[in-house]
C-alpha positions in Angstrom: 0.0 0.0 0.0 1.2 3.8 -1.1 0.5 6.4 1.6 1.8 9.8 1.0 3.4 12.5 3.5 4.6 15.8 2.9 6.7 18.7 5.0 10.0 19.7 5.5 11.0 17.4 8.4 9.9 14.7 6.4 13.7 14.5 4.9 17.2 16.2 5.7 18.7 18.6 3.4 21.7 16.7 2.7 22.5 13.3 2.9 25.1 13.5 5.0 22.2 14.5 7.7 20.2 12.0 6.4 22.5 9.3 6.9 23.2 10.5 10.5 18.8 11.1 11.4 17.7 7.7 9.0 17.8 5.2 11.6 15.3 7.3 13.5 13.5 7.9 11.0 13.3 4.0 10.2 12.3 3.3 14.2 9.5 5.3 13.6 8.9 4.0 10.5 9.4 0.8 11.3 7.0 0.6 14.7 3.7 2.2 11.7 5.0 -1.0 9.4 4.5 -3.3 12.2 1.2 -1.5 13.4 -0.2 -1.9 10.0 0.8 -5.5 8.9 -0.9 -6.5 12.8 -4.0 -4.2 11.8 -4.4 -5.3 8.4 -5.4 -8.7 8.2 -4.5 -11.8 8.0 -1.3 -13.8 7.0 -0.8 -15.1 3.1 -0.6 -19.0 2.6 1.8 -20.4 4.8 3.4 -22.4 1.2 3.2 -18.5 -0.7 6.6 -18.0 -1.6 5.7 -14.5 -3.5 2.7 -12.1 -4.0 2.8 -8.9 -6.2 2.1 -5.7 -5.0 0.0 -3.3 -7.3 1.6 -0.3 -9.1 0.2 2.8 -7.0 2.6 5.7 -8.0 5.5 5.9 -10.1 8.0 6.5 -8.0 11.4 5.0 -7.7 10.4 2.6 -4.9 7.8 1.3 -6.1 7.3 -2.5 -4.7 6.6 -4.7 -8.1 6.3 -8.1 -5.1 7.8 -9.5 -2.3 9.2 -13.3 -1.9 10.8 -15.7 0.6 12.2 -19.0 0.5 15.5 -20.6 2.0 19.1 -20.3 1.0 22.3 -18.3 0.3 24.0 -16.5 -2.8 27.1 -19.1 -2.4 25.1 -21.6 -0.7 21.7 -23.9 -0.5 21.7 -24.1 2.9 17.6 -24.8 4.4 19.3 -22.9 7.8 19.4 -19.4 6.3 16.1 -17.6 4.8 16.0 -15.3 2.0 13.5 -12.4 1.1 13.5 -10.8 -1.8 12.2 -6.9 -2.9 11.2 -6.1 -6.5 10.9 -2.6 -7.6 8.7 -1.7 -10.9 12.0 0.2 -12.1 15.4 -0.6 -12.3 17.2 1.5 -9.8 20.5 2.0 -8.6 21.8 0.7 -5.0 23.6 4.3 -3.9 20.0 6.0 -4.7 19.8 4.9 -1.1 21.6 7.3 0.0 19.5 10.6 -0.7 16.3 9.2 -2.5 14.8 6.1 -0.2 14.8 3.8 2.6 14.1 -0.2 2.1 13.2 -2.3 5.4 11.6 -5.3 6.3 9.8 -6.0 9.4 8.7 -9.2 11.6 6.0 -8.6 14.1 6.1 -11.6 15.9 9.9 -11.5 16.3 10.8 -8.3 17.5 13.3 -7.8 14.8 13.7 -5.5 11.6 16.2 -5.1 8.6 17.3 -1.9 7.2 19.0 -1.9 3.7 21.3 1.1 3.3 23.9 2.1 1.0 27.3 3.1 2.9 30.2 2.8 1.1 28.6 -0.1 -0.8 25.3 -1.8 -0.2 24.7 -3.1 3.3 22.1 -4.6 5.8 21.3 -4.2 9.5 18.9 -6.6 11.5 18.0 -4.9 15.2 15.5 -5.3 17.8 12.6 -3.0 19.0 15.2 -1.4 21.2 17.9 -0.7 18.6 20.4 -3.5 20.0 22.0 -5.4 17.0 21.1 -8.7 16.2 23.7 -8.9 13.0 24.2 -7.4 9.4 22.4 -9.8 6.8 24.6 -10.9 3.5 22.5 -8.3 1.0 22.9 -8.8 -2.6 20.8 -7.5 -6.2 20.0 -10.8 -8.3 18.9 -7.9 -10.8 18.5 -4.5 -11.1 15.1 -4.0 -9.8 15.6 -6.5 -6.9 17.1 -6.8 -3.9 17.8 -9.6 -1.9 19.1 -10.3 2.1 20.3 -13.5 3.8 20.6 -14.5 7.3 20.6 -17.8 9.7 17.0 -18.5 10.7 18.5 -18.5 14.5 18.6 -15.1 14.8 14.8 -14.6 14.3 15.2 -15.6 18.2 12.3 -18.7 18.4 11.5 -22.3 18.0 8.4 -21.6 16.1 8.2 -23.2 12.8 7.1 -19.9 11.1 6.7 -16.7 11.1 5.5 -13.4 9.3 7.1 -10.5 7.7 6.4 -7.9 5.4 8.7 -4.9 3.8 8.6 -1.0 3.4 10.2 1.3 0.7 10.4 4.8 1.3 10.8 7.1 -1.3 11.5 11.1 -0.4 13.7 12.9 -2.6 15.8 15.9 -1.1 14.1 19.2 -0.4 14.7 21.6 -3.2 12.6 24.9 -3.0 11.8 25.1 -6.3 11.7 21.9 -8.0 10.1 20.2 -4.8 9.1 22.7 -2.2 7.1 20.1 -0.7 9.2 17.2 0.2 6.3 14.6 -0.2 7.6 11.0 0.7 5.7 8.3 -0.7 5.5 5.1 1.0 5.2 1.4 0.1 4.3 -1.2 2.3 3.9 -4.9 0.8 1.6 -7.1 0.9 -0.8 -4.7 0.9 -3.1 -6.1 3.6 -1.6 -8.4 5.7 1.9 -9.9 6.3 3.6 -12.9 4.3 4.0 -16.2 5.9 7.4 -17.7 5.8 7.2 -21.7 7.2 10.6 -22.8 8.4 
């Protein structure tokens, strides 16, 4: 789903501010991501590995669909997850830095991953309360997609599943003339609900 938000403390100026406020940002963003995916409904199939997500606006960040399943890049091992994050448009990995924010959040886990782009592309999974859990292998199959990987341990529970669903942010910098506004858009996939990911 696409919700829209404009004013000047949506974004920082500059990016190097941006870089330094985004992780608040993304806690509050993060705790309306985890509201909504309880409020919304129910979970998808517990055997969905994918669902699309509707082209709303065209923005940069636009989620084309969201998908699990198990694995990493350099290996097939079942004890690490995967999710993957498809854009409608092919986008660059250092837009990151000034133009979005990708996350991915797990209600019944207390745990969230940020995807950022520091001095290369990189991933952060944390708890409610900011303490680090560990930084995901994050990769692009393609150039609309992005992927993360991480040992299903660190979700923190013996429970044979769990749900999850991600958020793209797209705010481009203030400019007062070309975008007095600062709108950021918002993308939260599935729509309604969370996906179900059976370990």
């Amino acid at each position: 789903g696409v919700g829209v938000s404009s004013g000047r403390n949506v974004r920082p100026r500059a990016s190097r501010n941006r870089a330094r406020l985004g992780p608040i940002a993304m806690n509050l963003l993060g705790v309306v991501a985890t509201v909504l995916g309880v409020v919304l409904g129910t979970s998808a199939s517990a055997d969905q590995v994918g669902r699309r997500d509707p082209k709303e606006f065209p923005t940069l960040f636009n989620i084309s669909s969201v998908s699990h399943g198990h694995g990493h890049p350099r290996d097939d091992a079942r004890a690490w997850v995967q999710h993957k994050i498809r854009m409608y448009k092919p986008w660059r990995s250092r837009r990151l830095r000034r133009y979005g924010d990708l996350s991915l959040t797990f209600p019944s886990r207390d745990r969230r991953i940020d995807i950022f782009y520091r001095r290369g592309l990189r991933a952060r999974m944390t708890k409610r309360s900011g303490r680090l859990v560990g930084h995901p292998t994050v990769w692009r199959p393609d150039r609309r997609t992005v992927a993360v990987s991480f040992p299903s341990h660190w979700l923190g529970s013996n429970e044979q599943r769990y749900n999850w669903h991600a958020l793209a942010v797209f705010a481009p910098p203030c400019d007062d003339n070309a975008n007095p506004a600062c709108p950021a858009v918002l993308d939260l996939a599935p729509n309604r609900g969370n996906m179900r990911h059976r370990l």
